[in-house]
NUTORLUM-236400 format. One record per residue (C-alpha): residue number from 0; residue in one letter; y, z, x. Coordinates in steps of 0.25 Angstrom, whole numbers, plus 5000, padded with zeros to 4 digits. Each point is the difference from the previous one (the first is absolute). Layout:
+-----+------+------+------+------+
:  nr : rest :    y :    z :    x :
+-----+------+------+------+------+
: NUM :    A :    Y :    Z :    X :
...
+-----+------+------+------+------+
END
This chain:
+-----+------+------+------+------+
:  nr : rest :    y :    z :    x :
+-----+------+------+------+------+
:   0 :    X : 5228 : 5003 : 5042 :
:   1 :    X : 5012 : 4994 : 4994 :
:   2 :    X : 5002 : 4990 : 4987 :
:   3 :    X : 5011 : 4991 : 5001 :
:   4 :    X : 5005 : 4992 : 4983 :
:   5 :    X : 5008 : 4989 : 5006 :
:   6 :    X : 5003 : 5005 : 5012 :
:   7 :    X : 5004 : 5014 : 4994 :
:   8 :    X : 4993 : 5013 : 5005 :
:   9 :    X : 4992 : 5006 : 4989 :
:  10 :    X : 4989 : 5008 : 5006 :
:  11 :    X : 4999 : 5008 : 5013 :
:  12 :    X : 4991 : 5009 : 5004 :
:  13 :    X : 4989 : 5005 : 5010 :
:  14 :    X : 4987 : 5007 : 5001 :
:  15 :    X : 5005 : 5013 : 5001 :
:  16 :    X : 5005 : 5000 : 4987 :
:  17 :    X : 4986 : 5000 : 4993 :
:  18 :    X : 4995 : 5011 : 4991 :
:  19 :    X : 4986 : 4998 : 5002 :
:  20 :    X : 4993 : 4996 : 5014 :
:  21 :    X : 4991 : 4988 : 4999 :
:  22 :    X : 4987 : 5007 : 5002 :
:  23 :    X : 5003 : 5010 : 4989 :
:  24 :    X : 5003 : 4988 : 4990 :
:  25 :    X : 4988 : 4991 : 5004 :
:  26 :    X : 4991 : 5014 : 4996 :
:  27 :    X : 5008 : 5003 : 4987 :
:  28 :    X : 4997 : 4985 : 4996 :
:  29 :    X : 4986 : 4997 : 5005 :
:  30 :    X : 4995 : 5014 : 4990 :
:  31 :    X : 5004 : 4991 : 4989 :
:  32 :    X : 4995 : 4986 : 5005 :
:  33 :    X : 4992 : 4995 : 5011 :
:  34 :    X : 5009 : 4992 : 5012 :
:  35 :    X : 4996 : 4987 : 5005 :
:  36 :    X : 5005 : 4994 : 5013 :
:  37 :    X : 5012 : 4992 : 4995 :
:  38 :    X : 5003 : 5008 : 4992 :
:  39 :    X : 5017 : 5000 : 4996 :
:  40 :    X : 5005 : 5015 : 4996 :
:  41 :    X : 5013 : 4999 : 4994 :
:  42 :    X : 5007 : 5013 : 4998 :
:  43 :    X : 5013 : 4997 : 4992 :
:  44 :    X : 5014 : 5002 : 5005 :
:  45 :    X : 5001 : 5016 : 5004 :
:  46 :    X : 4992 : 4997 : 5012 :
:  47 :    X : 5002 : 4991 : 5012 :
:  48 :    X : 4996 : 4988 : 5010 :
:  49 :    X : 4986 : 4992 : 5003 :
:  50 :    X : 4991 : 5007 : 5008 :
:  51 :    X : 4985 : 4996 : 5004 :
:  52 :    X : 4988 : 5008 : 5000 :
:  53 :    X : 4988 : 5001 : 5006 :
:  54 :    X : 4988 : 5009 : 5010 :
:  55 :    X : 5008 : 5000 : 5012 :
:  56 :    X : 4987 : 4996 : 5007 :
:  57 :    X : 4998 : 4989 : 4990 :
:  58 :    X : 5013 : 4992 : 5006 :
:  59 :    X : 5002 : 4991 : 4987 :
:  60 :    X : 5009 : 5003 : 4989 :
:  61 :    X : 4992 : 5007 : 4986 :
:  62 :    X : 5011 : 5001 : 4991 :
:  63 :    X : 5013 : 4997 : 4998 :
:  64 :    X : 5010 : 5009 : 4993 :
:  65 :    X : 5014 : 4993 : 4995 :
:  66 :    X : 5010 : 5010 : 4998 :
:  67 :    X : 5014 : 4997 : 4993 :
:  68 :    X : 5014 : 5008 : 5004 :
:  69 :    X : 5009 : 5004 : 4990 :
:  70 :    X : 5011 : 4990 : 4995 :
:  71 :    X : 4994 : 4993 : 4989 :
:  72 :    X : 5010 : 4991 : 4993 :
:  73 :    X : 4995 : 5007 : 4987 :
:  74 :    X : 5006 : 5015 : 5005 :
:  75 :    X : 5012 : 4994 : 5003 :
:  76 :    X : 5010 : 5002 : 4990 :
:  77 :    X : 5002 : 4991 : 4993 :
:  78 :    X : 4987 : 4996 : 5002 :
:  79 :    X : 4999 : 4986 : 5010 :
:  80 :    X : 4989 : 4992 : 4997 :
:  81 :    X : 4995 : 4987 : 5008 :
:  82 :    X : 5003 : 4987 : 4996 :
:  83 :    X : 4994 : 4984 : 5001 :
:  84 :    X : 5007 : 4998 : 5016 :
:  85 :    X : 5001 : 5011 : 5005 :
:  86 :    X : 4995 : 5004 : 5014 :
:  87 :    X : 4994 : 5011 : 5003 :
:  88 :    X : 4995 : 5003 : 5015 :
:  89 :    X : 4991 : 5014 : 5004 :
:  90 :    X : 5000 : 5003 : 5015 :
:  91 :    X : 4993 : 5010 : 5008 :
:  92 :    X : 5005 : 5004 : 5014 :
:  93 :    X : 4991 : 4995 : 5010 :
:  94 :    X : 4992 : 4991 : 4991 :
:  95 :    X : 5007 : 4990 : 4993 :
:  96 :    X : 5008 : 4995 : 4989 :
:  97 :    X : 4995 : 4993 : 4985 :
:  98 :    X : 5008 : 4993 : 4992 :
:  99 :    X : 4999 : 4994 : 4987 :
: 100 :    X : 5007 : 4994 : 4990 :
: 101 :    X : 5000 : 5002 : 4984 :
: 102 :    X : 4994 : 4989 : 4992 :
: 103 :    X : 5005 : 4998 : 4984 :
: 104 :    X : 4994 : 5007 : 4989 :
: 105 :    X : 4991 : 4990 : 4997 :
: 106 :    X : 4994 : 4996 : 5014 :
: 107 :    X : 4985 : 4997 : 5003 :
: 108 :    X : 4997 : 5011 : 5008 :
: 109 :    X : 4986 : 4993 : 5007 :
: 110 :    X : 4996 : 5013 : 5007 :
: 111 :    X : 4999 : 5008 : 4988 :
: 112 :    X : 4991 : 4986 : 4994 :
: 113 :    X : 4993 : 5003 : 5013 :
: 114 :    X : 4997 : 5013 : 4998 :
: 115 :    X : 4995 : 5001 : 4986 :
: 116 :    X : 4988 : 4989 : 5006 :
: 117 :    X : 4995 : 5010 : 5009 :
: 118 :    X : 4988 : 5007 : 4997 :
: 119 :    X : 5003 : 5014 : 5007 :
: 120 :    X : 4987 : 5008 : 5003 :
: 121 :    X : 5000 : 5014 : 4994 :
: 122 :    X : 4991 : 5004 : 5010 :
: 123 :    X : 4995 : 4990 : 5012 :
: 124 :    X : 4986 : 4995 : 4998 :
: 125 :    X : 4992 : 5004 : 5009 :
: 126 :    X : 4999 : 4986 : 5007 :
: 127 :    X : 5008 : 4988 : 4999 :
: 128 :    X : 4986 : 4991 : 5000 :
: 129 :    X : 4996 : 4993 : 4990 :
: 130 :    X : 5016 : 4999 : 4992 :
: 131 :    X : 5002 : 4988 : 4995 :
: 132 :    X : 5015 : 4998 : 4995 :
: 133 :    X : 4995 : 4994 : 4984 :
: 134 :    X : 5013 : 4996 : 4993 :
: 135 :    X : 5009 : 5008 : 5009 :
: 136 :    X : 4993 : 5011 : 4999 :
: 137 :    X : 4990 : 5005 : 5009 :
: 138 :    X : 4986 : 5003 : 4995 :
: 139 :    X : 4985 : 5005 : 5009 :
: 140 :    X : 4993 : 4986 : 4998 :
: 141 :    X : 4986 : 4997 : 5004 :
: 142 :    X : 4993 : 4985 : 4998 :
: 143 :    X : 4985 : 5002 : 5001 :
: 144 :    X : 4990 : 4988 : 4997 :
: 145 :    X : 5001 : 4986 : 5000 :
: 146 :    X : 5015 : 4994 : 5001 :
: 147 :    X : 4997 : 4988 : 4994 :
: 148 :    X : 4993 : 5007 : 4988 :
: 149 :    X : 5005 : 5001 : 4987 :
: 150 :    X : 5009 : 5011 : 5000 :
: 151 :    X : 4999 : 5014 : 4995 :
: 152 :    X : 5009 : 5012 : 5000 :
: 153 :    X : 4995 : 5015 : 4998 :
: 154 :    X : 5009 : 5010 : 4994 :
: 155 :    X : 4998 : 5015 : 5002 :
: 156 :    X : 5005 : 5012 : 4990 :
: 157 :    X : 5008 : 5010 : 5001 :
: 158 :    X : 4998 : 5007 : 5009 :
: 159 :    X : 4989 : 4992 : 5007 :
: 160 :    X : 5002 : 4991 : 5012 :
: 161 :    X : 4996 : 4983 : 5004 :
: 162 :    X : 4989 : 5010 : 5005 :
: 163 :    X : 4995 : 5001 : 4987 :
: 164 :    X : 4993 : 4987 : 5001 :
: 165 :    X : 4993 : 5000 : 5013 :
: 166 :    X : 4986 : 5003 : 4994 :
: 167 :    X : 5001 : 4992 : 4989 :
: 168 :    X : 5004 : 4987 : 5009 :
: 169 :    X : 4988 : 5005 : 5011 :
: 170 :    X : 4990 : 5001 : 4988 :
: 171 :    X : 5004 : 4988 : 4991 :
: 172 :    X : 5000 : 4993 : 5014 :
: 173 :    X : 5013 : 4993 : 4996 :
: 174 :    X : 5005 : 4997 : 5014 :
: 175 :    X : 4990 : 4989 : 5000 :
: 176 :    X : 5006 : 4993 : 4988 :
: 177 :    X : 5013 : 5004 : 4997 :
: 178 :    X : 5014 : 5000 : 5008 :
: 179 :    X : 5002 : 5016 : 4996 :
: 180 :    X : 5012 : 5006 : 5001 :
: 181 :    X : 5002 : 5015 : 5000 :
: 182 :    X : 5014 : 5006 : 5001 :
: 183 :    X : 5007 : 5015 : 4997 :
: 184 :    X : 5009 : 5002 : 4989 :
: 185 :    X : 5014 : 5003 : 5002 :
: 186 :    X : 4999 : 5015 : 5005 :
: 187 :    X : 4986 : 5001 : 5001 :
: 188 :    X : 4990 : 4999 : 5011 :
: 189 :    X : 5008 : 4994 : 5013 :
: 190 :    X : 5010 : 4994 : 4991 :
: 191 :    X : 5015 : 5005 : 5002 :
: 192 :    X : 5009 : 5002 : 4988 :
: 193 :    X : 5015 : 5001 : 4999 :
: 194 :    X : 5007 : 5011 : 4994 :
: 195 :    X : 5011 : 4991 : 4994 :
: 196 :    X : 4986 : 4992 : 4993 :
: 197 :    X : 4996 : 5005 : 4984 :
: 198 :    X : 4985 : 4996 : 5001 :
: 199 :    X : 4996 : 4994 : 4987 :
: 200 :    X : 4987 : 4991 : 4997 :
: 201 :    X : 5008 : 4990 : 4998 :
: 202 :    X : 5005 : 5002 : 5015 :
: 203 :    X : 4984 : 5002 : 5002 :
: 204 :    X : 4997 : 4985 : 4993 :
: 205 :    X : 5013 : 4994 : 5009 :
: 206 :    X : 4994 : 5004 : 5012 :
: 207 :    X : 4986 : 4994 : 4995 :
: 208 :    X : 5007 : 4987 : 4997 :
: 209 :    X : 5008 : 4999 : 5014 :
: 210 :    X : 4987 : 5005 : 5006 :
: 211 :    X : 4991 : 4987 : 4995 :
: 212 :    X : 5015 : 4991 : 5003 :
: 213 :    X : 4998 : 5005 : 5015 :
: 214 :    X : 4986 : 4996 : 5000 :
: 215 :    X : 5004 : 4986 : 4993 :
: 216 :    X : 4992 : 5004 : 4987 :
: 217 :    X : 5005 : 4994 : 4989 :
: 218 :    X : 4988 : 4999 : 4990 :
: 219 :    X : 4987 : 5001 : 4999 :
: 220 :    X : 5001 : 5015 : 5005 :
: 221 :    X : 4990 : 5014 : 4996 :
: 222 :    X : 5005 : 5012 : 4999 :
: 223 :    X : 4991 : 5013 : 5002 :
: 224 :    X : 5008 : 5013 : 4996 :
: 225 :    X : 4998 : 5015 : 4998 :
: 226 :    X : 5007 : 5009 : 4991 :
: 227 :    X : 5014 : 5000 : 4999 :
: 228 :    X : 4997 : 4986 : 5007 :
: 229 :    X : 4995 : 4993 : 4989 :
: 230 :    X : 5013 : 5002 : 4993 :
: 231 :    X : 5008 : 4993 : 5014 :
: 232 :    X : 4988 : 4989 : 4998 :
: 233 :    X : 5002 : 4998 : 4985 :
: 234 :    X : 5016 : 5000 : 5002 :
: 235 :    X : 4998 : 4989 : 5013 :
: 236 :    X : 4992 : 4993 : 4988 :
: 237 :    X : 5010 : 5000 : 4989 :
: 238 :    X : 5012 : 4997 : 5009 :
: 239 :    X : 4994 : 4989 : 5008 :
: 240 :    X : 4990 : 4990 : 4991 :
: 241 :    X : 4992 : 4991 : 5007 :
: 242 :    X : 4999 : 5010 : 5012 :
: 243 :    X : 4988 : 5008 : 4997 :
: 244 :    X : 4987 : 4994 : 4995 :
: 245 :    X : 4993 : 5011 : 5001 :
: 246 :    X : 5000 : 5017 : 4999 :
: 247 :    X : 4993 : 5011 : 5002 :
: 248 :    X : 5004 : 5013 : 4994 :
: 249 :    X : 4995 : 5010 : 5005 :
: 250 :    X : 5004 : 5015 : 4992 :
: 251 :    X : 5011 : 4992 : 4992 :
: 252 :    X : 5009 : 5012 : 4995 :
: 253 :    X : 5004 : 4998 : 4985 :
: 254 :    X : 5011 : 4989 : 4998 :
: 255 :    X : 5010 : 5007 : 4997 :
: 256 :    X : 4999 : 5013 : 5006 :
: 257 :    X : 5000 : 5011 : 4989 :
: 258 :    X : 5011 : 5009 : 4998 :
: 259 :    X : 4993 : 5012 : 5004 :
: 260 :    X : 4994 : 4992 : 5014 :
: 261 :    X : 5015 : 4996 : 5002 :
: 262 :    X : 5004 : 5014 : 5000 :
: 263 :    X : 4988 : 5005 : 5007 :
: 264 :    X : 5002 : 4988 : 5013 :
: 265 :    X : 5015 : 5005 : 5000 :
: 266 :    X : 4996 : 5013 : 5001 :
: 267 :    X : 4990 : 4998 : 5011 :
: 268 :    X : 5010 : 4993 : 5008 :
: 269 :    X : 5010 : 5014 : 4997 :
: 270 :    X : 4990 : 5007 : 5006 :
: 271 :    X : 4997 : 4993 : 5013 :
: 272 :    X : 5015 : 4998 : 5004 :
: 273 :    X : 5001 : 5016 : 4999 :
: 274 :    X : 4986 : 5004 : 5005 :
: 275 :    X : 4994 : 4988 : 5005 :
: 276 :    X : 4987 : 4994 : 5001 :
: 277 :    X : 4993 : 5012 : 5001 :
: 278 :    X : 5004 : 5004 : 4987 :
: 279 :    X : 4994 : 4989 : 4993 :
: 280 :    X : 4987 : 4996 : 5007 :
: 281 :    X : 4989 : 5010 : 4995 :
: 282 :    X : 5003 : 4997 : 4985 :
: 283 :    X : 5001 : 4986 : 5003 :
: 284 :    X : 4985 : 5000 : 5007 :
: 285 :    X : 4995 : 5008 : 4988 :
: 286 :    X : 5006 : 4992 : 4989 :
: 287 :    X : 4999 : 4987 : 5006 :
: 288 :    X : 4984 : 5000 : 5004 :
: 289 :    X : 4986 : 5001 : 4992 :
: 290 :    X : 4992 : 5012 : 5001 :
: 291 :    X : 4988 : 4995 : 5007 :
: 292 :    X : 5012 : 4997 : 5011 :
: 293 :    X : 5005 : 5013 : 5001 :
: 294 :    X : 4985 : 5005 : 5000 :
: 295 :    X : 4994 : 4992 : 5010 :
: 296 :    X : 5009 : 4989 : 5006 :
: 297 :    X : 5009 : 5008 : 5008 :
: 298 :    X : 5003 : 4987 : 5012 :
: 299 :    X : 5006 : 4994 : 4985 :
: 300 :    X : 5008 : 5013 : 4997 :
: 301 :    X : 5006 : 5000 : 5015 :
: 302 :    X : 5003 : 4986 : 4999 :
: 303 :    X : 5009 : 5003 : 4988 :
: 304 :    X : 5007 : 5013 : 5006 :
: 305 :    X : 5003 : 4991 : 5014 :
: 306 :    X : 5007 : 4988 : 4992 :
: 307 :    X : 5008 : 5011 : 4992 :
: 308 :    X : 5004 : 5009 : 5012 :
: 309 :    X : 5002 : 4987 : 5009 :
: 310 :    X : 5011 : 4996 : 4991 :
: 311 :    X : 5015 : 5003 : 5001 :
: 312 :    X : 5004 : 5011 : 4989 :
: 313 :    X : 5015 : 4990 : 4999 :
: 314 :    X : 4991 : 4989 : 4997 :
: 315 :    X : 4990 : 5006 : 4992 :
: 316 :    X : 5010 : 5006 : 4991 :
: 317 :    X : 5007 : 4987 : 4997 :
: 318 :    X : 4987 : 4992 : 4997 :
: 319 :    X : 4998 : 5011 : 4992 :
: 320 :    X : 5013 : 4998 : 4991 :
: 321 :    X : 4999 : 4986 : 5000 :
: 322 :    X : 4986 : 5000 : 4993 :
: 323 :    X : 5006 : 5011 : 4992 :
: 324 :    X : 5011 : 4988 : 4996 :
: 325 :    X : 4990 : 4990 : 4996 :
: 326 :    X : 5001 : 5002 : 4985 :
: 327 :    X : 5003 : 4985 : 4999 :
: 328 :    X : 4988 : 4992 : 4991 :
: 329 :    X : 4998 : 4989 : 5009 :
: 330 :    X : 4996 : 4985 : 4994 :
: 331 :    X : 4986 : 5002 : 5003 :
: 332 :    X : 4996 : 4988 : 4988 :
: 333 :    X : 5008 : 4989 : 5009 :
: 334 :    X : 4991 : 5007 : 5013 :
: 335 :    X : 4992 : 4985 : 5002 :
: 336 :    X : 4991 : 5005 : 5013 :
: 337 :    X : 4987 : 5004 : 4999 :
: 338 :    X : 4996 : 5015 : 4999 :
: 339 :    X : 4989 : 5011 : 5003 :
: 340 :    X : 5003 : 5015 : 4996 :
: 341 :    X : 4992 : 5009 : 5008 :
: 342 :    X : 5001 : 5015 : 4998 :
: 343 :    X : 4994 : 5013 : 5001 :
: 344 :    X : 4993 : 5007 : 4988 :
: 345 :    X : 5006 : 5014 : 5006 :
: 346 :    X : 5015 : 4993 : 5001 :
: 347 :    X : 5008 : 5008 : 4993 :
: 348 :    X : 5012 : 4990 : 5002 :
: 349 :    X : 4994 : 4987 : 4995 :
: 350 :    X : 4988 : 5003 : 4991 :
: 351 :    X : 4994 : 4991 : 4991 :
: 352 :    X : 5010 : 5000 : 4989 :
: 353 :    X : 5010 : 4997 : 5011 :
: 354 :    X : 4991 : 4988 : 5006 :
: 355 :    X : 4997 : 4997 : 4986 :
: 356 :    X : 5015 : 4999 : 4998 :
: 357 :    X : 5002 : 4989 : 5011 :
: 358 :    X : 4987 : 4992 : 4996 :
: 359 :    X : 5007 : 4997 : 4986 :
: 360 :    X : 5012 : 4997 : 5006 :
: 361 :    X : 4997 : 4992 : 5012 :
: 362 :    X : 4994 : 4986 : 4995 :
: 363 :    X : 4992 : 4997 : 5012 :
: 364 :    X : 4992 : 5013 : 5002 :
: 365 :    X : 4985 : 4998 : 5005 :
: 366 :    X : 4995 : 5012 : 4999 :
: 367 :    X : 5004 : 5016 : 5002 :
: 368 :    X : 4991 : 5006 : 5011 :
: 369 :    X : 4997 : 5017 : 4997 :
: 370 :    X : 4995 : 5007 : 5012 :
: 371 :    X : 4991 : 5009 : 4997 :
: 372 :    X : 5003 : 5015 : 5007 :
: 373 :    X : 5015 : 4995 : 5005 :
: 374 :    X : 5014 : 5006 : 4998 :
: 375 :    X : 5013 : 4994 : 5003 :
: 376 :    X : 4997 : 4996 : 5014 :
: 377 :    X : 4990 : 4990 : 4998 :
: 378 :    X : 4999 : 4993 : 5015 :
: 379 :    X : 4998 : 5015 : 5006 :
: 380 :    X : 4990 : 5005 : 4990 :
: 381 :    X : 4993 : 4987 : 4999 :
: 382 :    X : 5003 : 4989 : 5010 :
: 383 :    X : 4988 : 4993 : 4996 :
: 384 :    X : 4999 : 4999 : 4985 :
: 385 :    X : 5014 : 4996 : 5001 :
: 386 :    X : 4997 : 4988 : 5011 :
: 387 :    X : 4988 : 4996 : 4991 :
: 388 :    X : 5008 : 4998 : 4988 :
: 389 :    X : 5014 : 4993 : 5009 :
: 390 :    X : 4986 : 4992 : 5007 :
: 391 :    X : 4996 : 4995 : 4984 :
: 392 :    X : 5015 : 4995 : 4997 :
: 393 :    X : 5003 : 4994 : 5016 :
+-----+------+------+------+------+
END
């Protein structure tokens, strides 16, 4: 491999002159991380040459490690650095030769532009069905019901999934009527997430807001959400007047989140990234449900602990900062649409004072629905009181 700065030699080396063999630096590497195929593994400028990897009986190429000779103009002394013209050309024997040249300072560089767009899966999902590319972004979306119905959009909770919903949309029989659309947040469920993205709700309420643009919605739409959800729904709301008519908040968590919760979700997200979901899903099933749940529901109490252990620790974890970041009051008075607030009297996240809270803040509430014998995961423990009271406002 050599590297030529204007025609001048300034790198020459071969294989033999590495310290460590490729299989050895694929295993030190993949303890620390997981590899994808694609992946690039730069190594710095003590070792050398490209080399690709993969099963022999695989045939393809897994990995590609890039490694640089010695002769960097910053060792050199004095020290010579690249400058706006200069040409810089790498060849490998037998393979080929690359040139480029070196733009000013102040160049657009449209691959790095290009890049930053990607959204780069953490981990693959486990199918590419059902992705939808929403705002450049790629979300799991499913459009049940009636396409020409007024529209509606579901928004799961932390730690839930578009899967949330299915009973509620069988038993409220809402296909007939409405054009439903159900989707995974952003590193939940079968939606990837980047690891260059910060999840946010405001990142939550964009994505709900390019969702309804891609299905040409621009008014008149309702909005059903869980949880966390409700504050992405009531965000979408503030940000976008005109947009949303109605919402239903189901579980609304305090707006804003208390310090102690704050501390709490940033805690929680701590905790998954060194142990993962494991670590987290018995309290959450425990805290989060009534006690005639835990005593006699037990299909509820497994449908909890399935959406928890189905979700991606990565992705978990930073929904779990981002609701521990939404310590912003939102302007609920300027909130026009029309609202129900259903909850649970064993909801220990949105009790009646907190529903309370919303109901005198909110100036279109109709009512604030308690279900009897229901924790914070209202759908699971009680798919039909929930679908009687959605039923009453659609």
């Amino acid at each position: 491999m050599q590297t030529h700065v204007n025609g001048e030699l300034r790198q020459n080396a071969t294989t033999e002159d590495l310290i460590f063999s490729v299989p050895y630096l694929i295993m030190t590497l993949s303890e620390g991380q997981t590899l994808m195929p694609g992946d690039v593994l730069a190594t710095g400028t003590v070792s050398q040459n490209t080399l690709d990897w993969g099963p022999p009986e695989s045939g393809e190429s897994l990995l590609t490690l890039t490694f640089q000779p010695a002769g960097v103009g910053i060792g050199r002394d004095p020290p010579i650095y690249l400058k706006s013209g200069d040409e810089v050309s790498v060849s490998i024997s037998g393979l080929g030769r690359l040139t480029n040249r070196i733009a000013p300072q102040d160049a657009q560089n449209p691959t790095a532009e290009r890049v930053e767009k990607l959204s780069i899966p953490r981990s693959l999902p486990a199918n590419k069905k059902g992705l939808v590319v929403v705002g450049e972004k790629p979300l799991h979306v499913k459009q049940p019901g009636d396409a020409k119905g007024p529209p509606a959009i579901f928004v799961h909770g932390l730690g839930g999934s578009m899967d949330y919903w299915t009973p509620l949309v069988e038993l409220a029989k809402l296909k007939s009527s409405y054009n439903c659309v159900l989707f995974d947040l952003e590193g939940h469920g079968l939606s990837p997430t980047s690891p260059l993205s910060k999840l946010s709700i405001a990142s939550f309420a964009a994505d709900v807001k390019n969702l309804a643009s891609h299905f040409g919605v621009s008014s008149g739409l309702t909005l059903v959400a869980h949880s966390m959800g409700c504050l992405v729904a009531l965000k979408a709301a503030q940000d976008n007047p005109g947009l949303v008519s109605k919402l239903i908040l189901v579980g609304p968590p305090p707006n804003p989140l208390p310090d102690a919760a704050s501390k709490g979700s940033h805690a929680r997200a701590d905790l998954v990234r060194a142990e993962g979901m494991g670590a987290v899903v018995d309290a959450m099933c425990v805290g989060g449900t009534s006690q005639k749940t835990k005593d006699s529901n037990p299909v509820a109490l497994t449908a909890v602990r399935l959406s928890l252990l189905g979700q991606s620790g990565e992705g978990y974890a930073k929904a779990c900062s981002a609701l521990a970041e939404a310590t912003e009051a939102f302007d609920l008075e300027n909130i026009e649409a029309e609202t129900l607030i259903i909850t649970g009297a064993e909801d220990k996240v949105s009790s009646a004072e907190v529903c309370e809270g919303y109901k005198k803040r909110l100036p279109n509430v109709v009512g604030v629905e308690v279900l009897q014998d229901v924790g914070h995961w209202h759908v699971f423990e009680d798919a039909q009181g929930v679908a009687q009271a959605v039923g009453k406002m659609l």
